[in-house]
C-alpha positions as CSV (number, residue, x, y, z in Angstrom):
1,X,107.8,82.1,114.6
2,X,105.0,79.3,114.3
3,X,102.5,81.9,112.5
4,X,105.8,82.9,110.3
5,X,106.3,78.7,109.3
6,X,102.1,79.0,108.5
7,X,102.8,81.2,106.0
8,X,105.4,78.6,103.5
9,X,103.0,76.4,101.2
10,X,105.4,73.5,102.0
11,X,104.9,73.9,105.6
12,X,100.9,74.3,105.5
13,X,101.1,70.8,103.1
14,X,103.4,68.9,105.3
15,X,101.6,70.0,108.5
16,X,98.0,68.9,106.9
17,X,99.6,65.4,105.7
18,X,101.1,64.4,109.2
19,X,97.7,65.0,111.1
20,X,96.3,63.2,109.1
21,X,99.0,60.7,108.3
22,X,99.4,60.6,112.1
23,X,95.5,59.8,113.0
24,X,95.2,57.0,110.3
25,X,98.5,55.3,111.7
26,X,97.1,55.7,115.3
27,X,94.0,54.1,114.5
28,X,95.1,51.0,112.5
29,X,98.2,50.5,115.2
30,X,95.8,50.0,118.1
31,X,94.7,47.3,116.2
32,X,97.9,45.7,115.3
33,X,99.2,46.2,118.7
34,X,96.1,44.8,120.3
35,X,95.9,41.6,117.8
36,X,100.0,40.9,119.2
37,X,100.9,41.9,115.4
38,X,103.4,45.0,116.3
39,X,106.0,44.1,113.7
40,X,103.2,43.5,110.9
41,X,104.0,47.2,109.8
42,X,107.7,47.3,110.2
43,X,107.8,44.0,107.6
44,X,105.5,46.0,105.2
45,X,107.3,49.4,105.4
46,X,110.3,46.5,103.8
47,X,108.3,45.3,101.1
48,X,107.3,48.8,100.1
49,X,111.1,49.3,100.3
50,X,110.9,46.9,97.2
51,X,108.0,48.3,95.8
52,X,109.7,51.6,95.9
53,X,113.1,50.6,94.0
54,X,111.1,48.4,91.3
55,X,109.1,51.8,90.8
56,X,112.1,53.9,90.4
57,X,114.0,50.9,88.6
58,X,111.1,51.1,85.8
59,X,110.3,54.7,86.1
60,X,107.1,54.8,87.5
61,X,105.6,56.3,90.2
62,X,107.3,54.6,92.9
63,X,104.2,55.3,95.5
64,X,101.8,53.5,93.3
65,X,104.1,50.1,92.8
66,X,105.2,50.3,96.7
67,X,101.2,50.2,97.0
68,X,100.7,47.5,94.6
69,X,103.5,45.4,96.5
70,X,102.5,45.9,100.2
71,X,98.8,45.0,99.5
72,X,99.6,42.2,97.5
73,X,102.1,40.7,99.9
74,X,100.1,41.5,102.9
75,X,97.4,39.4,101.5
76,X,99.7,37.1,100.5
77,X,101.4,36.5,103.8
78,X,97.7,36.4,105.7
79,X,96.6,33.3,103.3
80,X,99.7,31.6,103.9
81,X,99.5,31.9,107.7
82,X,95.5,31.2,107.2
83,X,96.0,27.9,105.3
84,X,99.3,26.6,106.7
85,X,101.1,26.5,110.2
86,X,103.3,28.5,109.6
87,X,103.9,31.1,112.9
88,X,102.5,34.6,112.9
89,X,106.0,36.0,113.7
90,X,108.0,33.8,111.2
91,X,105.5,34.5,108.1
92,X,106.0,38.1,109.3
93,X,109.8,38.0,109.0
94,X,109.3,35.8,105.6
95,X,107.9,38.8,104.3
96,X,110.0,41.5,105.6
97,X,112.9,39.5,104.2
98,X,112.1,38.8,101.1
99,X,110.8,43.0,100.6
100,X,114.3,44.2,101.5
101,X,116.1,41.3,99.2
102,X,114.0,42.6,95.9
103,X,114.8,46.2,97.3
104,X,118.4,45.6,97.1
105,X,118.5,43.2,94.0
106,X,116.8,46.4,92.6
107,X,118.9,48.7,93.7
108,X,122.2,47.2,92.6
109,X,120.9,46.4,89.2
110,X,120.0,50.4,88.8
111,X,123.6,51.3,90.0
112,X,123.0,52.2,93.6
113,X,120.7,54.1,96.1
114,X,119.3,58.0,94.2
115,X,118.0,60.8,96.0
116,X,114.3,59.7,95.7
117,X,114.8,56.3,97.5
118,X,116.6,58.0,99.9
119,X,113.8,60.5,100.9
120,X,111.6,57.4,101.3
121,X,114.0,55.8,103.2
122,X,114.3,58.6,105.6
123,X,111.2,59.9,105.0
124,X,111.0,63.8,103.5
125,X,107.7,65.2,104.8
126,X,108.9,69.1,104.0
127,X,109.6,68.5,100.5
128,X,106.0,67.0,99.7
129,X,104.3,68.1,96.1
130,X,100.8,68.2,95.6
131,X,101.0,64.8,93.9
132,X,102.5,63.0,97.2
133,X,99.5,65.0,99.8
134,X,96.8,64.3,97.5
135,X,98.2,60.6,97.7
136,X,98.4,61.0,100.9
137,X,95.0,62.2,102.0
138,X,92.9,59.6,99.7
139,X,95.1,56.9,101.2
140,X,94.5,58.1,104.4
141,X,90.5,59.1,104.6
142,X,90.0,55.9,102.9
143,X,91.4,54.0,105.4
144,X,89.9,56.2,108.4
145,X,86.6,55.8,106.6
146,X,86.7,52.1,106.2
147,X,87.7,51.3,110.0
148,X,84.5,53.3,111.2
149,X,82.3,51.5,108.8
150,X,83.3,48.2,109.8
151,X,84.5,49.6,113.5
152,X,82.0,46.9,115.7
153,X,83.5,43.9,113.6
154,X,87.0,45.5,113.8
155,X,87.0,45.4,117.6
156,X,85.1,42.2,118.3
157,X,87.5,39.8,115.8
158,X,90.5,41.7,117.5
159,X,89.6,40.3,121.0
160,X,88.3,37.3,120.3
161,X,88.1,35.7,116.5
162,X,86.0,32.7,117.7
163,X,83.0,35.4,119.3
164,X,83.1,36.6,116.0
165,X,82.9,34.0,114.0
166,X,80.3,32.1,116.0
167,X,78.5,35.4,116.2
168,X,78.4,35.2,112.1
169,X,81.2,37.2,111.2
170,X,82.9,36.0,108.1
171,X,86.4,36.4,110.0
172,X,88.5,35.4,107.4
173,X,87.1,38.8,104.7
174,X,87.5,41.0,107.5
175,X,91.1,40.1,108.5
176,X,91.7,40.4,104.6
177,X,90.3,43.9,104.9
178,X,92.3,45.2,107.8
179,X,95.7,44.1,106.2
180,X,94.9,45.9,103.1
181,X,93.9,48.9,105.6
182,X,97.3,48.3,107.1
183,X,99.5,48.2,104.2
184,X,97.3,51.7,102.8
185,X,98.4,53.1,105.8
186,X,102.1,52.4,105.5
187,X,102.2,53.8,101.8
188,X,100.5,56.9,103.4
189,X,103.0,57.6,105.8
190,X,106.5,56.8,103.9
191,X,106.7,60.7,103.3
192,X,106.4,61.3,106.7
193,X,108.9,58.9,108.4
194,X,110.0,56.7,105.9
195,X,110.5,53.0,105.5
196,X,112.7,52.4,108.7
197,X,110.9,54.4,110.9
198,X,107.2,53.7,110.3
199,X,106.3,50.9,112.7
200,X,107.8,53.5,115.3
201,X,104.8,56.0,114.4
202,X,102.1,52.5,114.1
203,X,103.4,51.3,117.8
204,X,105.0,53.8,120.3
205,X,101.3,56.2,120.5
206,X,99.7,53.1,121.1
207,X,102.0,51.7,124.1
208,X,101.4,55.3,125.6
209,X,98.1,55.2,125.2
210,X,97.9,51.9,127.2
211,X,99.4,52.9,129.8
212,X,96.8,55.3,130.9
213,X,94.0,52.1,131.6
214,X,91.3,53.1,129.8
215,X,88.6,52.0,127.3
216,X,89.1,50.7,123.6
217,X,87.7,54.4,122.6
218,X,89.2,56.7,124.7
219,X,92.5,54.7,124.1
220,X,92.3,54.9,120.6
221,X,91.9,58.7,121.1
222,X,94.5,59.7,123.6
223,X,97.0,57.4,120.8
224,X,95.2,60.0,118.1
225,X,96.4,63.0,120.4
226,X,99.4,61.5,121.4
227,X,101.0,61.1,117.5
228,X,99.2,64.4,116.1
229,X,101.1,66.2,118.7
230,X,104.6,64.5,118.2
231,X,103.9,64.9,114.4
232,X,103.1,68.7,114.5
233,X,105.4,69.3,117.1
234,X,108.5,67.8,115.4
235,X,107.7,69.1,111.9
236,X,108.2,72.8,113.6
237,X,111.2,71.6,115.7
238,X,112.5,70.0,112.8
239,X,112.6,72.9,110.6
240,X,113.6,75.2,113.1
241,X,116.8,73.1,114.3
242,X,117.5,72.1,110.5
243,X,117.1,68.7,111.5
244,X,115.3,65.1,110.1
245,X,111.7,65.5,110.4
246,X,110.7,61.2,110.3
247,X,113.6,61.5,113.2
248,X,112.5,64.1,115.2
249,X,108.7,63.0,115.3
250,X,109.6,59.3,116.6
251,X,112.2,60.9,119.3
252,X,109.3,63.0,120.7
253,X,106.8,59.7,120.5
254,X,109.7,58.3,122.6
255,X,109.7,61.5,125.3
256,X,106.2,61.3,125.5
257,X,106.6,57.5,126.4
258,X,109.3,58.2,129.1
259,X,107.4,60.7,130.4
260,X,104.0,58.9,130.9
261,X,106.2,55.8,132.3
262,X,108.2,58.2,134.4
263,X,104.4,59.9,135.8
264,X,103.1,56.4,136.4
265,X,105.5,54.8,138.3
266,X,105.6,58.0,140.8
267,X,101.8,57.6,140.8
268,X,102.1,54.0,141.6
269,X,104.7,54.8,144.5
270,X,102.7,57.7,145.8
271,X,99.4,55.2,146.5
272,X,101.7,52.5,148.1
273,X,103.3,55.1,150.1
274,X,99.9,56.2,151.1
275,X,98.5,53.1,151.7
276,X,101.0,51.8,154.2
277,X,100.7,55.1,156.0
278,X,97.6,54.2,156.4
279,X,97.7,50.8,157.1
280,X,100.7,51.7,159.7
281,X,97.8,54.5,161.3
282,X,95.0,51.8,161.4
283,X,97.3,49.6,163.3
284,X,98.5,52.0,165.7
């Protein structure tokens, strides 16, 4: 069945585009996990929402103006919470708000939701053109390419900003950079999962991840593993069972998570149970 799904050129594009859709999103999650920043992507999947409409309001190529509004308001939003006091959490929700309010402005002005805004919506990662995966990919290796570049100064302003800036980091440019990263990373993966589902895909491979107690590296590649294999796995279960791909991928990231929670706390009861056996023996 799975050799028979190889053979479709939709299947071999959509399959190539969620690896590597799946590894970018990884990689830059850890990151926005690790800096307390979870909901950073959920607020600019909304702003591409607005990006998106204003493209298909104008008739343009709605990936290239939901680009054009995530990295502008991404930057936008990390000045503001840079140069004012203005929460992390609230400038965060300032943005996703104000993305979903041009979205539907947008919207109602062009006489209500079309087919195309929908497959962003919901995401559509079966019915990909060459266009979208070539989008895709650049997006995607760029960002991938640009994290291992800069991967040292990444890792050392995301634990502790004040190392790296006393250590001669210009702290400010790189947290510029890795919100532009993030916001190339959402626009890679809106065929995949679509707008409501994408900080699912940034977060949940990272939380499992976490739970297993290891490094910065091997975490970051056990999340890498962890979302290639929800991605490939529900793309085939998807088109088997006829059902929503961006839905079936995040449901699996969700198993996966039950599953390591459900392995860790028998673990954790398995030791205590040994270790009062023991403690019980070495008292007798």
């Amino acid at each position: 069945m799975v050799l028979e799904i190889l053979q479709y050129s939709f299947m071999q594009r959509a399959l190539l585009s969620g690896v590597v859709v799946a590894a970018t999103c990884s990689v830059v999650g850890l990151f926005l996990v690790l800096r307390r920043q979870s909901l950073f992507g959920d607020a600019l999947s909304h702003v591409a929402f607005g990006g998106l409409a204003a493209g298909l309001f104008t008739s343009i190529y709605p990936i290239w103006t939901a680009l054009i509004f995530s990295v502008l308001a991404s930057l936008g939003i990390t000045k503001l919470r840079q140069s004012t006091r203005i929460p992390s959490d609230a400038a965060i929700a300032i943005m996703l708000s104000s993305g979903l309010a041009v979205g539907i402005i947008l919207i109602g002005l062009s006489g209500g939701f079309s087919l195309d805004l929908e497959s962003f919506l919901f995401g559509s990662i079966l019915l990909i053109s060459m266009q979208d995966q070539i989008m895709i990919l650049l997006l995607s290796i760029a960002v991938l390419l640009i994290v291992i570049k800069f991967y040292s100064q990444f890792v050392y302003i995301t634990f502790s900003e004040d190392q790296a800036r006393v250590s001669g980091i210009n702290v400010s440019k790189f947290n510029y950079l890795f919100i532009a990263l993030a916001s190339l990373a959402v626009i890679a993966s809106l065929r995949l999962v679509g707008v409501l589902l994408i900080s699912s895909l940034i977060v949940i491979p990272n939380i499992t991840a976490m739970m297993f107690g290891k490094g910065f590296k091997k975490t970051a590649i056990i999340s890498i593993i962890i979302a290639v294999s929800s991605v490939l796995v529900g793309i085939v279960i998807s088109y088997i069972a006829n059902l929503a791909p961006g839905g079936t991928i995040v449901l699996l990231a969700i198993f996966i998570l039950l599953g390591t929670m459900a392995i860790k706390s028998i673990t954790k009861r398995t030791k205590s149970d040994k270790n009062n056996i023991t403690s019980f023996t070495e008292a007798a």
